[in-house]
Z-matrix of the N, CA and C atoms (Angstrom, degrees):
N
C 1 1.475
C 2 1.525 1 108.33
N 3 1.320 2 112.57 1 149.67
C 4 1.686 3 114.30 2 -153.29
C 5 1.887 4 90.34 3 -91.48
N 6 1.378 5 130.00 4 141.65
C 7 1.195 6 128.68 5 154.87
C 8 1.185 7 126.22 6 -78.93
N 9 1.572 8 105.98 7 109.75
C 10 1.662 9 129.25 8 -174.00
C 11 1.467 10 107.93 9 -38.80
N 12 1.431 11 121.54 10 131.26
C 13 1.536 12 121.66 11 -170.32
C 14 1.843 13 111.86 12 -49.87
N 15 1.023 14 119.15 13 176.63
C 16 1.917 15 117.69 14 162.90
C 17 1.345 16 84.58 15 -83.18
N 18 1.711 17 90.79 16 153.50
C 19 1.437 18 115.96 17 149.69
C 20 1.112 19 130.69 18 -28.16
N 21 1.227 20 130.50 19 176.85
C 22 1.906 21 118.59 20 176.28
C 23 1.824 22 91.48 21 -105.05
N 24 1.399 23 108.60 22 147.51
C 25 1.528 24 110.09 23 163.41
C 26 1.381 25 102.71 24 -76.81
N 27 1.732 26 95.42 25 121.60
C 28 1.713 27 104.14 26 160.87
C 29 1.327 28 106.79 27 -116.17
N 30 1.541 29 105.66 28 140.20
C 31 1.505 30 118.96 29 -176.98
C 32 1.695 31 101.85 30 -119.17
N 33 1.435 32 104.63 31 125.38
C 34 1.466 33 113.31 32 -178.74
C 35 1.627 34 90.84 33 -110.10
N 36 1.819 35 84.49 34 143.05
C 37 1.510 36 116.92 35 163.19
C 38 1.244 37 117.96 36 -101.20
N 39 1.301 38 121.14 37 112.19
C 40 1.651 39 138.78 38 177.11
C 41 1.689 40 93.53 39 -87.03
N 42 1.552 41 99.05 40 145.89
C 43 1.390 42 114.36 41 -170.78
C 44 1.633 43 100.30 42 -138.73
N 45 1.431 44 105.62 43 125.80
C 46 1.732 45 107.73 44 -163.58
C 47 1.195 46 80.64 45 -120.78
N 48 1.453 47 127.29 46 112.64
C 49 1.416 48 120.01 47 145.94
C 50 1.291 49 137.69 48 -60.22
N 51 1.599 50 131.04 49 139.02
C 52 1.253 51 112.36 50 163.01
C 53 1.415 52 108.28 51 -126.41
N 54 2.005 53 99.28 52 161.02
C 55 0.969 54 79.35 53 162.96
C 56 1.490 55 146.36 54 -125.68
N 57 1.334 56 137.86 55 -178.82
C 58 1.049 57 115.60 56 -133.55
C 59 1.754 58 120.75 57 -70.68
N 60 1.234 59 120.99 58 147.50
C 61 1.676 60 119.15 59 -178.69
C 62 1.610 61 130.86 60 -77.00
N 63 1.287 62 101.85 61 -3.99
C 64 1.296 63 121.32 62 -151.75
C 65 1.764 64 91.64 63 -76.22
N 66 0.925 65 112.26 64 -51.66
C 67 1.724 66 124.37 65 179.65
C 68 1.606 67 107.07 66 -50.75
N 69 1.402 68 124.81 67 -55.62
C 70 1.564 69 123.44 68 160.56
C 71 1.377 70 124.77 69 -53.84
N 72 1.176 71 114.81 70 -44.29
C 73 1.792 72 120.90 71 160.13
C 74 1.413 73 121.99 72 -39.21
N 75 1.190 74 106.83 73 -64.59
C 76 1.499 75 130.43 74 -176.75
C 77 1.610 76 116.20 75 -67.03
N 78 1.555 77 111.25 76 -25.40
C 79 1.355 78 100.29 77 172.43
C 80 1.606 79 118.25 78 -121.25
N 81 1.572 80 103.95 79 22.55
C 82 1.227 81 128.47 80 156.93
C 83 1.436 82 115.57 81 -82.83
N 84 1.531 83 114.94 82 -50.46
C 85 1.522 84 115.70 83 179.47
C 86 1.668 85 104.03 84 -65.95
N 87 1.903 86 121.10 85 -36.05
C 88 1.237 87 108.93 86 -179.45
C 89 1.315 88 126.55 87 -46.69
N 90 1.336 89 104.77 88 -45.03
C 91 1.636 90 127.58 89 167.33
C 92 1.515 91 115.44 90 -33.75
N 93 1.514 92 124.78 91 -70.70
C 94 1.120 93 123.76 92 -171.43
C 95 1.174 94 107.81 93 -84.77
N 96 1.726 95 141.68 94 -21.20
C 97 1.245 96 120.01 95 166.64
C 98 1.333 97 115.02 96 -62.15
N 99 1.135 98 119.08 97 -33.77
C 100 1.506 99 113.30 98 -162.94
C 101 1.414 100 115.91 99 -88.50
N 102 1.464 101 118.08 100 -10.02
C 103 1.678 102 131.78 101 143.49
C 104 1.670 103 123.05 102 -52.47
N 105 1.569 104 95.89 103 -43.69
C 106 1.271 105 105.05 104 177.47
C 107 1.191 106 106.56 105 -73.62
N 108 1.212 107 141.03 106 -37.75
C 109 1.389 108 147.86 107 -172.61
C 110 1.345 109 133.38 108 -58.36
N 111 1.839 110 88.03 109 -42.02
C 112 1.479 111 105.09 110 172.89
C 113 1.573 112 100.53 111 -63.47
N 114 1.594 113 119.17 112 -77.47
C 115 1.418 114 132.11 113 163.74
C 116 1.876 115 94.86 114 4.36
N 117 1.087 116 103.56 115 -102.81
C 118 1.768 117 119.23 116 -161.73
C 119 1.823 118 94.39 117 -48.35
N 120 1.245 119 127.04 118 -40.40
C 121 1.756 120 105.52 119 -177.37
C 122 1.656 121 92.70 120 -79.83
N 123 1.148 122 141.68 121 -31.13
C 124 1.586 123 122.82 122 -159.52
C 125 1.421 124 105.07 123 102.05
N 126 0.763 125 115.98 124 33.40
C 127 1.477 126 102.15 125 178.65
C 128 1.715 127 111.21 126 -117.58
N 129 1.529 128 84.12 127 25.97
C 130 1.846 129 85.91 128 -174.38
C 131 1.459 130 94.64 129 -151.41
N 132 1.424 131 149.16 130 164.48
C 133 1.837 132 124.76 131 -168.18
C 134 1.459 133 99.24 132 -110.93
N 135 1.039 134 97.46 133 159.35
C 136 1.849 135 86.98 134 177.54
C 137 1.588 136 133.73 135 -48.38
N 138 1.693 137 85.63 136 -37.87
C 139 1.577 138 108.69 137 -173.15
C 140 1.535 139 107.05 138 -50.58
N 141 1.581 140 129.33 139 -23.40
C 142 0.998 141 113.87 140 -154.97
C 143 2.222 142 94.18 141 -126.51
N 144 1.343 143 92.66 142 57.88
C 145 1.561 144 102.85 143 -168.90
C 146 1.838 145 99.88 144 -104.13
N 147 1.162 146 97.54 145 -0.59
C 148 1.665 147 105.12 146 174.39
C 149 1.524 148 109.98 147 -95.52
N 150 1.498 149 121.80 148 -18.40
C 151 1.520 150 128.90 149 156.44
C 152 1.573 151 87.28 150 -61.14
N 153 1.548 152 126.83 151 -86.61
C 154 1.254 153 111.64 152 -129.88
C 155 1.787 154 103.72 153 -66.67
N 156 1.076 155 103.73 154 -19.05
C 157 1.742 156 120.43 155 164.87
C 158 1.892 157 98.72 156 -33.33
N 159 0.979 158 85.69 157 -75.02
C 160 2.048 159 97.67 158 -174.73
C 161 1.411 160 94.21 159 -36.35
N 162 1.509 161 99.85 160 -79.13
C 163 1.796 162 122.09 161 -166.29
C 164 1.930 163 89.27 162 -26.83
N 165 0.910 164 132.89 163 -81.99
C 166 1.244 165 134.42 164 164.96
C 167 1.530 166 136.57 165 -0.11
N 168 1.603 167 92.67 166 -59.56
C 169 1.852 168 114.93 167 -178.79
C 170 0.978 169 88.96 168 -45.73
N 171 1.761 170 93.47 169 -77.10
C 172 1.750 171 140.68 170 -128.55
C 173 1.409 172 104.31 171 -77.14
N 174 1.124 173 134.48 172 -19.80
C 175 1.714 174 142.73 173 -158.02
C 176 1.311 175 114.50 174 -140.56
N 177 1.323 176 117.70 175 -75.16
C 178 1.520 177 108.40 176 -177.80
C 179 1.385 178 111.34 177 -86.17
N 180 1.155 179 125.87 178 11.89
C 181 1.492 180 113.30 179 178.65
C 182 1.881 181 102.25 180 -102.17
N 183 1.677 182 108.52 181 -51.36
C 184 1.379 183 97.59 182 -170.20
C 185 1.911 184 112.15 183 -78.22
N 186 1.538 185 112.21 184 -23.11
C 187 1.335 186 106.09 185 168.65
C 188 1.671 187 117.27 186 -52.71
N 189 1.466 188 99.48 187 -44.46
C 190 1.533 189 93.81 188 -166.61
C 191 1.936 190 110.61 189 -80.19
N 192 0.954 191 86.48 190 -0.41
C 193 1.776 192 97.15 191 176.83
C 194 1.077 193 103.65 192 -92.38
N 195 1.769 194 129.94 193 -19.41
C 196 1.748 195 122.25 194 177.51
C 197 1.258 196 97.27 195 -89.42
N 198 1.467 197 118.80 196 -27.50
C 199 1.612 198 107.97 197 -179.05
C 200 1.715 199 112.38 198 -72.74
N 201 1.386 200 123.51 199 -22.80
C 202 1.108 201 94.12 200 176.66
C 203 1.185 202 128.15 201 -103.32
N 204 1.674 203 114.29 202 5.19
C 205 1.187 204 123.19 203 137.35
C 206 1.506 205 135.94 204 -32.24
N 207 1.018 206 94.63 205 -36.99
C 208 1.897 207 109.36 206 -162.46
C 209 1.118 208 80.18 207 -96.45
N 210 1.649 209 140.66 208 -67.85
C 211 1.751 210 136.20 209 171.16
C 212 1.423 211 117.07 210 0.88
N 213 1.778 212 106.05 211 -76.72
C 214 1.416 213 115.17 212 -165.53
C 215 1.824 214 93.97 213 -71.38
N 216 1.145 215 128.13 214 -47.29
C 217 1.714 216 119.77 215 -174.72
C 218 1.658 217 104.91 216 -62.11
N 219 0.993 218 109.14 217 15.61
C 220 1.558 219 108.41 218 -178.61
C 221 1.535 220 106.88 219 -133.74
N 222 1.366 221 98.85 220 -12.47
C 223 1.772 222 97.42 221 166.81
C 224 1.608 223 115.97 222 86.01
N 225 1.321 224 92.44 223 20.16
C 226 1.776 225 108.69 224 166.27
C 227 1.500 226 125.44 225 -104.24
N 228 1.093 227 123.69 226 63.34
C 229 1.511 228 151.30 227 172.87
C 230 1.824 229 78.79 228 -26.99
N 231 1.415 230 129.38 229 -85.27
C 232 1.618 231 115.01 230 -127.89
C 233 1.592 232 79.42 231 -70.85
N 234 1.432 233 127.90 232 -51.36
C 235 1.698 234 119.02 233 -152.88
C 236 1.520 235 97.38 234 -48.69
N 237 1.979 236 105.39 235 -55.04
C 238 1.508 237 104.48 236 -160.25
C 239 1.378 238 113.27 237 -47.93
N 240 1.595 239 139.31 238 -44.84
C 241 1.194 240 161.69 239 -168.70
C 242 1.469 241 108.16 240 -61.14
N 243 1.917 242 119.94 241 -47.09
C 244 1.278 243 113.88 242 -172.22
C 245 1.305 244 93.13 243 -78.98
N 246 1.524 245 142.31 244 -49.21
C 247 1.547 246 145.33 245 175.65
C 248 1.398 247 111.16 246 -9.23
N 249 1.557 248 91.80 247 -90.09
C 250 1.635 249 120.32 248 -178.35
C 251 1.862 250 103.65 249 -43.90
N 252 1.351 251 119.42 250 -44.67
C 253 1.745 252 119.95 251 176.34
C 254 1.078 253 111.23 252 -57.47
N 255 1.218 254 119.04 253 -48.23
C 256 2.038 255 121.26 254 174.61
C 257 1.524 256 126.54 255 -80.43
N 258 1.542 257 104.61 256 -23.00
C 259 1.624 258 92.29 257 166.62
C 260 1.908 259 107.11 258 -78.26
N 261 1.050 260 112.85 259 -40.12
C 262 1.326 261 107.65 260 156.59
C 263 1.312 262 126.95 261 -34.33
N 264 1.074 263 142.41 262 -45.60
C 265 1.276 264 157.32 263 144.78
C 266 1.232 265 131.78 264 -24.57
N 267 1.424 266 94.73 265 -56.03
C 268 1.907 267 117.50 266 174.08
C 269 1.564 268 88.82 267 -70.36
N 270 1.208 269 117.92 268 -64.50
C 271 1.816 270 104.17 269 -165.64
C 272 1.285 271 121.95 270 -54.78
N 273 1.620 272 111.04 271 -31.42
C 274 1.405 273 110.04 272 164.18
C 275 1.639 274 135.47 273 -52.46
N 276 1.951 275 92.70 274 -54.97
C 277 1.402 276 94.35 275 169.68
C 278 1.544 277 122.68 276 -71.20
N 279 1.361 278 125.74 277 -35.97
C 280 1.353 279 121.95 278 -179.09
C 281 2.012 280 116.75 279 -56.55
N 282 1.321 281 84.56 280 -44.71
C 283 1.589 282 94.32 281 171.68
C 284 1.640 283 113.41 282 -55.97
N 285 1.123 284 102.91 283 -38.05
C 286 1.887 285 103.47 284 178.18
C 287 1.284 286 111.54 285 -82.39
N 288 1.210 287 121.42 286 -27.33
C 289 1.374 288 121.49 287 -170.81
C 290 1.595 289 99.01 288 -101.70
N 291 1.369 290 133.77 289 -4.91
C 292 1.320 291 107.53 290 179.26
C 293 1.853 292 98.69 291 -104.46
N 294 1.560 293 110.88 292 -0.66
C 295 1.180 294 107.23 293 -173.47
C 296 1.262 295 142.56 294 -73.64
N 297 2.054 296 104.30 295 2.57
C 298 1.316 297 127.70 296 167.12
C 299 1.137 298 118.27 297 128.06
N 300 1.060 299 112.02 298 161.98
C 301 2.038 300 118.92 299 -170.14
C 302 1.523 301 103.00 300 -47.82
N 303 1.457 302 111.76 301 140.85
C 304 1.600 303 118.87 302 -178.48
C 305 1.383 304 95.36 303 -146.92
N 306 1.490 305 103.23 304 134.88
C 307 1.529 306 92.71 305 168.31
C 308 1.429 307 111.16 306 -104.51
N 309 1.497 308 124.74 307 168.64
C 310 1.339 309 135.01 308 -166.66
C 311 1.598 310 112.71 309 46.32
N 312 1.242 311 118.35 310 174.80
C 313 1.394 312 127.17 311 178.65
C 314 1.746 313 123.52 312 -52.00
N 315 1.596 314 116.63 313 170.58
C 316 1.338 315 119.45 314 -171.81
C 317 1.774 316 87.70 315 -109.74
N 318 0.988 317 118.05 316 115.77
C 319 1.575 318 124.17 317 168.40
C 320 1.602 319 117.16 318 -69.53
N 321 1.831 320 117.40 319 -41.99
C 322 0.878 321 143.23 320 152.30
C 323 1.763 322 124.30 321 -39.64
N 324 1.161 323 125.85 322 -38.35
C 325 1.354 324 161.23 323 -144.38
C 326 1.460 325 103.30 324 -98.03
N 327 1.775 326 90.48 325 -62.83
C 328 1.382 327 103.56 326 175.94
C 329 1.468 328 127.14 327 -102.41
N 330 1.557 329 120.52 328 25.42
C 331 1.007 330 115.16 329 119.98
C 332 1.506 331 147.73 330 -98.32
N 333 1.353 332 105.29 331 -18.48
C 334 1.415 333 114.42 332 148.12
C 335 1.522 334 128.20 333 -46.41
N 336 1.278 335 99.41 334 -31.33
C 337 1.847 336 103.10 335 -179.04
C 338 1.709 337 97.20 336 -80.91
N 339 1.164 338 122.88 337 -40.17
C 340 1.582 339 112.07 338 -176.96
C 341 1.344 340 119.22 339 -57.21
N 342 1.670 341 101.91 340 -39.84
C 343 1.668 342 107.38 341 -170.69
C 344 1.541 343 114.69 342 -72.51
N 345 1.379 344 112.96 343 -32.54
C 346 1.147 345 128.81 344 171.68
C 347 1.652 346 99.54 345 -76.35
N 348 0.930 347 156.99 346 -78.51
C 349 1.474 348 144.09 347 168.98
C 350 2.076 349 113.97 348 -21.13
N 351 1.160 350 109.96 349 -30.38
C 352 1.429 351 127.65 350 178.72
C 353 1.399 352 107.96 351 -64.36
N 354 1.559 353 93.64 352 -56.60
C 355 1.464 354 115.82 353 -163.38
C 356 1.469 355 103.71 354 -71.94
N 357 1.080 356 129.25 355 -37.82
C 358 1.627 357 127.01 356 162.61
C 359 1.610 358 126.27 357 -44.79
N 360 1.512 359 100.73 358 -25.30
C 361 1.667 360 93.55 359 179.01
C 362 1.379 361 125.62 360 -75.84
N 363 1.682 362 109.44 361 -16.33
C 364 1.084 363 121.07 362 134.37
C 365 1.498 364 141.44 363 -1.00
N 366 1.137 365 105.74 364 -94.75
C 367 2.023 366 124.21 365 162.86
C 368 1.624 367 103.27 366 -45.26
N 369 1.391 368 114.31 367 -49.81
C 370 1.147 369 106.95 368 -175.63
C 371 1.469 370 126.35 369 -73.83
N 372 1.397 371 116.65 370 -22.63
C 373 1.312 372 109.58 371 -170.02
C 374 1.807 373 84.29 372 -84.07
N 375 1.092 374 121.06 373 -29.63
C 376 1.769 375 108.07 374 164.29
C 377 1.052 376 123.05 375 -7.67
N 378 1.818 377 85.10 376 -88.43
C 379 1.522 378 104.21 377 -173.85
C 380 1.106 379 128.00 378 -59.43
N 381 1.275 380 124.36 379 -46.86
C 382 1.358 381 111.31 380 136.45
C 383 2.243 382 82.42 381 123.62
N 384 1.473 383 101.31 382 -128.83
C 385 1.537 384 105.04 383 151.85
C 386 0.775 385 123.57 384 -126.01
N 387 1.454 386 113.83 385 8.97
C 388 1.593 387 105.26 386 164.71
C 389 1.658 388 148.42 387 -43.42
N 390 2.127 389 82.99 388 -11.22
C 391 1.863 390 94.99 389 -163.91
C 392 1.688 391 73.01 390 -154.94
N 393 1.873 392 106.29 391 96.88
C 394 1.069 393 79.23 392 -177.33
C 395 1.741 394 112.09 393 -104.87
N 396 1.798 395 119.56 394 -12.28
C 397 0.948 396 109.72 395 160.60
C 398 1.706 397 140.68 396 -68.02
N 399 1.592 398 106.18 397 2.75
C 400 1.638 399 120.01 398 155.59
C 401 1.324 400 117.77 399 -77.75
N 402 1.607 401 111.02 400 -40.74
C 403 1.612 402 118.27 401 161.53
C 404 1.256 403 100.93 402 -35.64
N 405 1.414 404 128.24 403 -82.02
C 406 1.524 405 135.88 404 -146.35
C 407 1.444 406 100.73 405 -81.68
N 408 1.169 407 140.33 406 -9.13
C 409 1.263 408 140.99 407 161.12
C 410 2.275 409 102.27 408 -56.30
N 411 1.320 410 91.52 409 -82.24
C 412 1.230 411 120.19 410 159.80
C 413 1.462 412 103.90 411 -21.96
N 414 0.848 413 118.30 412 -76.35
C 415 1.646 414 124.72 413 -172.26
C 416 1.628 415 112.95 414 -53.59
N 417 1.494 416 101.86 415 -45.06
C 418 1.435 417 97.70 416 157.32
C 419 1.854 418 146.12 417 -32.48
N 420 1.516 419 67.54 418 -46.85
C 421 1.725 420 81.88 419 -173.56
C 422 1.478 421 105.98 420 -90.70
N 423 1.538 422 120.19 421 -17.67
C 424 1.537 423 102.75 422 171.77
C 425 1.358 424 115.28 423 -70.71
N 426 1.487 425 113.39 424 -22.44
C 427 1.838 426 104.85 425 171.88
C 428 1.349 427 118.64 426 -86.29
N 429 1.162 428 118.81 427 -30.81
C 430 1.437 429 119.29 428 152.20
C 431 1.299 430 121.34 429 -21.42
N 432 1.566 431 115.26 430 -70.86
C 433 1.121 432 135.88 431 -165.97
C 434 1.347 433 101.94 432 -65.23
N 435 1.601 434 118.77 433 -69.75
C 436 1.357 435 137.05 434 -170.99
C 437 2.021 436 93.58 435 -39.24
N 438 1.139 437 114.56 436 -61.88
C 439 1.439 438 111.81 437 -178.17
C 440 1.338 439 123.77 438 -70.26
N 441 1.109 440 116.50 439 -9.70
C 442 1.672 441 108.24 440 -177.38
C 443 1.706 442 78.26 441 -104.51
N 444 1.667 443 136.45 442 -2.43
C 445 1.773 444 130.28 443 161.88
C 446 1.412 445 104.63 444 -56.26
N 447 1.509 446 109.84 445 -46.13
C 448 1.230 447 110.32 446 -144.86
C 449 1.785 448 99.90 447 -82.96
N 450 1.595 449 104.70 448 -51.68
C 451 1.759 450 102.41 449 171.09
C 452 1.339 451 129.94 450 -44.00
N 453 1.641 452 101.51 451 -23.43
C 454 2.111 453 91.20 452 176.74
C 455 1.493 454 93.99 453 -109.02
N 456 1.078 455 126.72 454 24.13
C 457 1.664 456 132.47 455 152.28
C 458 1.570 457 109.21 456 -75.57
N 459 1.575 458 105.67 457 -75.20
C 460 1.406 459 119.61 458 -172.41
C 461 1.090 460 118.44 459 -71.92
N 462 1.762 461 112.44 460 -58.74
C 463 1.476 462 132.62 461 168.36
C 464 1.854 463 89.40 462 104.41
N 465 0.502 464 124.49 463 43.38
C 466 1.832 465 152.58 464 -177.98
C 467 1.877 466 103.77 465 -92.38
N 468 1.471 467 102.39 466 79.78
C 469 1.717 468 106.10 467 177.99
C 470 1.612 469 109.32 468 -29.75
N 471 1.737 470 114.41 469 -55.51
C 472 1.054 471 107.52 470 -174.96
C 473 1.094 472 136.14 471 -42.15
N 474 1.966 473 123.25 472 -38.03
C 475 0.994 474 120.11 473 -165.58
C 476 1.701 475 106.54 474 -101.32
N 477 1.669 476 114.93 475 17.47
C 478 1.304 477 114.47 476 -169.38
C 479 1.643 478 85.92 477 -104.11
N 480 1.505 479 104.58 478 -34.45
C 481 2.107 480 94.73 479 174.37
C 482 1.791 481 103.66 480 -75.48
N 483 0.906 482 129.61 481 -18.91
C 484 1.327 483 115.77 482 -176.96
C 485 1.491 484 112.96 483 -79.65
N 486 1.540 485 117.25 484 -12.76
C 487 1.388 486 137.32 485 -165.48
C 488 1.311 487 92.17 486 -85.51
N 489 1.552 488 118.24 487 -43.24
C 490 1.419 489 125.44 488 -178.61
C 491 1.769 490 110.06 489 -76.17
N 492 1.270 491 118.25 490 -43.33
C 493 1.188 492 102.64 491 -177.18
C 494 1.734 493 114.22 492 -63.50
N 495 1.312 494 100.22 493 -36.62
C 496 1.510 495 115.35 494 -160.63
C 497 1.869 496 91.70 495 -53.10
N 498 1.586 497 103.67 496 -40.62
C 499 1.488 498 114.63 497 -171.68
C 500 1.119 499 104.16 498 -54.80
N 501 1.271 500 147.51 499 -39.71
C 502 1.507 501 161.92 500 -150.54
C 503 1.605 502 104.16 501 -89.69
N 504 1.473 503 121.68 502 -33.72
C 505 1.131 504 98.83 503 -175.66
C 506 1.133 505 90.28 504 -110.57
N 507 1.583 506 137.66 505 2.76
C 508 1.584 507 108.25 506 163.81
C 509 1.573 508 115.43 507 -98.56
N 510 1.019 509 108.21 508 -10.18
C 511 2.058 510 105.42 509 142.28
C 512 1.689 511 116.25 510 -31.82
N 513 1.061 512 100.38 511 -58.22
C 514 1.892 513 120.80 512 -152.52
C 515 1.436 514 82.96 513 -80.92
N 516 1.658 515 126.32 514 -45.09
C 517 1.387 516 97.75 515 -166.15
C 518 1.477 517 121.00 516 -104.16
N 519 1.806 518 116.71 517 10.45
C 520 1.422 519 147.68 518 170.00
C 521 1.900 520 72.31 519 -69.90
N 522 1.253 521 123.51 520 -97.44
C 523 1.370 522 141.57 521 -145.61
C 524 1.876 523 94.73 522 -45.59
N 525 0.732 524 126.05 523 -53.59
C 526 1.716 525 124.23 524 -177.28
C 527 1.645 526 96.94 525 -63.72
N 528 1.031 527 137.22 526 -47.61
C 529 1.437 528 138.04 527 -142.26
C 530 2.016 529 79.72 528 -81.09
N 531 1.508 530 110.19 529 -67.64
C 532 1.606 531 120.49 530 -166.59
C 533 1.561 532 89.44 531 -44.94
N 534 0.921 533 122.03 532 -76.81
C 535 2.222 534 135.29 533 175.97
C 536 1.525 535 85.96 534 -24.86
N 537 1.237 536 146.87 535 -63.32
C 538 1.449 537 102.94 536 -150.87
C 539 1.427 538 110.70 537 -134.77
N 540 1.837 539 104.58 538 39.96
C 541 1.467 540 128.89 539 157.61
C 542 1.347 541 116.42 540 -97.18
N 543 1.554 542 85.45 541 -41.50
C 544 1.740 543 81.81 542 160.73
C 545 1.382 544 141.25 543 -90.12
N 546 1.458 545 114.03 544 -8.28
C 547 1.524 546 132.24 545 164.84
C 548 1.596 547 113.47 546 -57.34
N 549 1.952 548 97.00 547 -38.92
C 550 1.469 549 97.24 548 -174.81
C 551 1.323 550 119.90 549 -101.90
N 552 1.324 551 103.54 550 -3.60
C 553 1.578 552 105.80 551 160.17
C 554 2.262 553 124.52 552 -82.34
N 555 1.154 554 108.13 553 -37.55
C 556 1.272 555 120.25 554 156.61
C 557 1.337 556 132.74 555 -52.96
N 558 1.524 557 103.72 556 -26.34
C 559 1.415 558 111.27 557 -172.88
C 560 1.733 559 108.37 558 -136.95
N 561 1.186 560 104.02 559 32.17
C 562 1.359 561 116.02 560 165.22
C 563 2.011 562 125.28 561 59.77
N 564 1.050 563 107.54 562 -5.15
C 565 1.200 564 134.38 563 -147.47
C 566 1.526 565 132.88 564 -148.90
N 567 1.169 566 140.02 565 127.99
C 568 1.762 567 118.03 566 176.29
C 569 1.110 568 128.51 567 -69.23
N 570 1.252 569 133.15 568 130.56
C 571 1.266 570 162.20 569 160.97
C 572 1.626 571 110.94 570 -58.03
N 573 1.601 572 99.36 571 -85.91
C 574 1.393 573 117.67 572 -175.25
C 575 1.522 574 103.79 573 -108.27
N 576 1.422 575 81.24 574 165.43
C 577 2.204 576 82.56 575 -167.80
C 578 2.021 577 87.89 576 -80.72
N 579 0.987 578 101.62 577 155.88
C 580 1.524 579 131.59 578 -176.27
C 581 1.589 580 112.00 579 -136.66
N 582 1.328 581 125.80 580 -36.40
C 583 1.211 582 100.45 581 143.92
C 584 1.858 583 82.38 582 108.43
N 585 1.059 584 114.56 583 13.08
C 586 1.696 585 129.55 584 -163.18
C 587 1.767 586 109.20 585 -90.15
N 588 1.321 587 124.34 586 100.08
C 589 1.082 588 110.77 587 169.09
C 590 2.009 589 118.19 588 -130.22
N 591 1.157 590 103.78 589 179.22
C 592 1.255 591 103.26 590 -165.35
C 593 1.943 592 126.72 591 98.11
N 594 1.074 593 131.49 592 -166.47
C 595 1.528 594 134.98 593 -173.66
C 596 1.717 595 111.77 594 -70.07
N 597 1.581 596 109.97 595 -8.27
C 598 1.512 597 94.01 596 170.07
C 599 1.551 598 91.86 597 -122.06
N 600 1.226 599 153.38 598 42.55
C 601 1.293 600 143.49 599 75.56
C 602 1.193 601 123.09 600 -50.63
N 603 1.048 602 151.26 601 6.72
C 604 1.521 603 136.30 602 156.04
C 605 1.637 604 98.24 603 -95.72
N 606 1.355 605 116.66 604 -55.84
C 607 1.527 606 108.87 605 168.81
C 608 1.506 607 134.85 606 -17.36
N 609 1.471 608 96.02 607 -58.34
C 610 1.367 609 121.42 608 -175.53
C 611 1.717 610 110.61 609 -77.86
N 612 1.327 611 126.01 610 -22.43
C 613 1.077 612 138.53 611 158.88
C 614 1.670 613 120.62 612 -54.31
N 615 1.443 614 99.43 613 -42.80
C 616 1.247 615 109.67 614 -161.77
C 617 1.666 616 103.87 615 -107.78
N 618 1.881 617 102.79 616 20.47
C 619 1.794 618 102.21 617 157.90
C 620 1.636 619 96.00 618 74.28
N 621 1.238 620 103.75 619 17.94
C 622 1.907 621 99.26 620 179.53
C 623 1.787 622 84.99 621 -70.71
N 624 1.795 623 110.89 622 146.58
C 625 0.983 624 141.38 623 128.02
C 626 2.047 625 125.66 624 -19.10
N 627 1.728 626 93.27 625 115.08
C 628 1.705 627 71.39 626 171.48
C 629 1.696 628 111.49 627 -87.65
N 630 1.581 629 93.30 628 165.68
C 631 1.658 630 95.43 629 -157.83
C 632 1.651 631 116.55 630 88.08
N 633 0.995 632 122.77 631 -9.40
C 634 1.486 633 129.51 632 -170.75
C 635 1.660 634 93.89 633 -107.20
N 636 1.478 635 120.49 634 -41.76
C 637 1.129 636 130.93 635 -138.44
C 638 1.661 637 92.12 636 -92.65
N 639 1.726 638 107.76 637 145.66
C 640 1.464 639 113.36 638 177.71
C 641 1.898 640 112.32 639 -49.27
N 642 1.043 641 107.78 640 -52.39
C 643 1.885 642 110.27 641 169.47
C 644 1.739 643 96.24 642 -141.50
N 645 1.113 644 80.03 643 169.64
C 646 1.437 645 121.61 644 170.35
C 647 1.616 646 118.37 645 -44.69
């Protein structure tokens, strides 16, 4: 009697959704710009630059390091990349700034803030326009950065309030971008314009799953 063939090998694909990080990122960086912001306009005293030091560690540094964790496991190369570059950032500056009274500017500081402002165009030339209110999020913070480079270079008041203003509107546009990544991730669909075009706007159109979806 003939022995009946084996079974066929079947290989199943398990599908773990996540969801998306971009909303924790974004209102992690709001956090520490707008600490920093206060700091550089005055609206906070120096004496108490070892709070915004923490605010820094403790908050915007390890949130934005889970977001770009969750980024790259989600298959977002430019988000995961700008994430991981700015919580880096926060740990740098909080660590210098909570490390005690200094007088005049960080020369050190501010070249680290340029390269890291450099290093952001990076993610962005990624993304490309496909995501364009993460662009302008993003874009925010490279002038941010680039200008609060240039004030502990020179030590030039002007460009330490422009560091602050610049901070102010990338608060407002961290906080809109997180608001309606996460509106449109919860609810399957867009809410607010995002500025999203290409195959994960049609995805997202068509009620795709996050984690299912080509990026973020």
């Amino acid at each position: 009697m003939a022995t009946p063939p084996p079974p066929p090998h079947v290989t199943a694909t398990v599908l773990r959704p996540l969801g998306t990080p971009v909303p924790l990122g974004f209102l992690a960086l709001a956090g520490g710009a707008f600490v920093a912001a206060g700091l550089q306009l005055g609206w906070a005293p120096p004496a108490e630059r070892n709070g915004a030091a923490l605010v820094m560690i403790a908050f915007a540094f390890p949130l934005q390091l889970l977001a770009s964790v969750l980024g790259f496991r989600a298959r977002d190369t430019a988000f995961g990349t700008a994430m991981a570059v700015l919580a880096g950032s926060w740990l740098v500056q909080g660590a210098l700034l909570g490390a005690g009274p200094m007088t005049g500017t960080r020369h050190v500081l501010g070249l680290f803030l340029l390269i890291t402002a450099a290093g952001l165009l990076v993610p962005i030339a990624a993304a490309g326009a496909a995501k364009t209110a993460a662009t302008v999020v993003i874009a925010c913070a490279v002038l941010r950065l680039g200008a609060a480079g240039v004030y502990e270079l020179t030590g030039a008041p002007g460009w330490e309030d422009a560091a602050g203003v610049i901070g102010l509107i990338l608060t407002g546009a961290a906080l809109y971008a997180a608001a309606a990544f996460a509106l449109e991730d919860t609810r399957h669909r867009p809410v607010l314009p995002v500025g999203r075009r290409g195959p994960v706007s049609d995805a997202i159109l068509k009620g795709a799953e996050p984690g299912t979806r080509p990026e973020l």
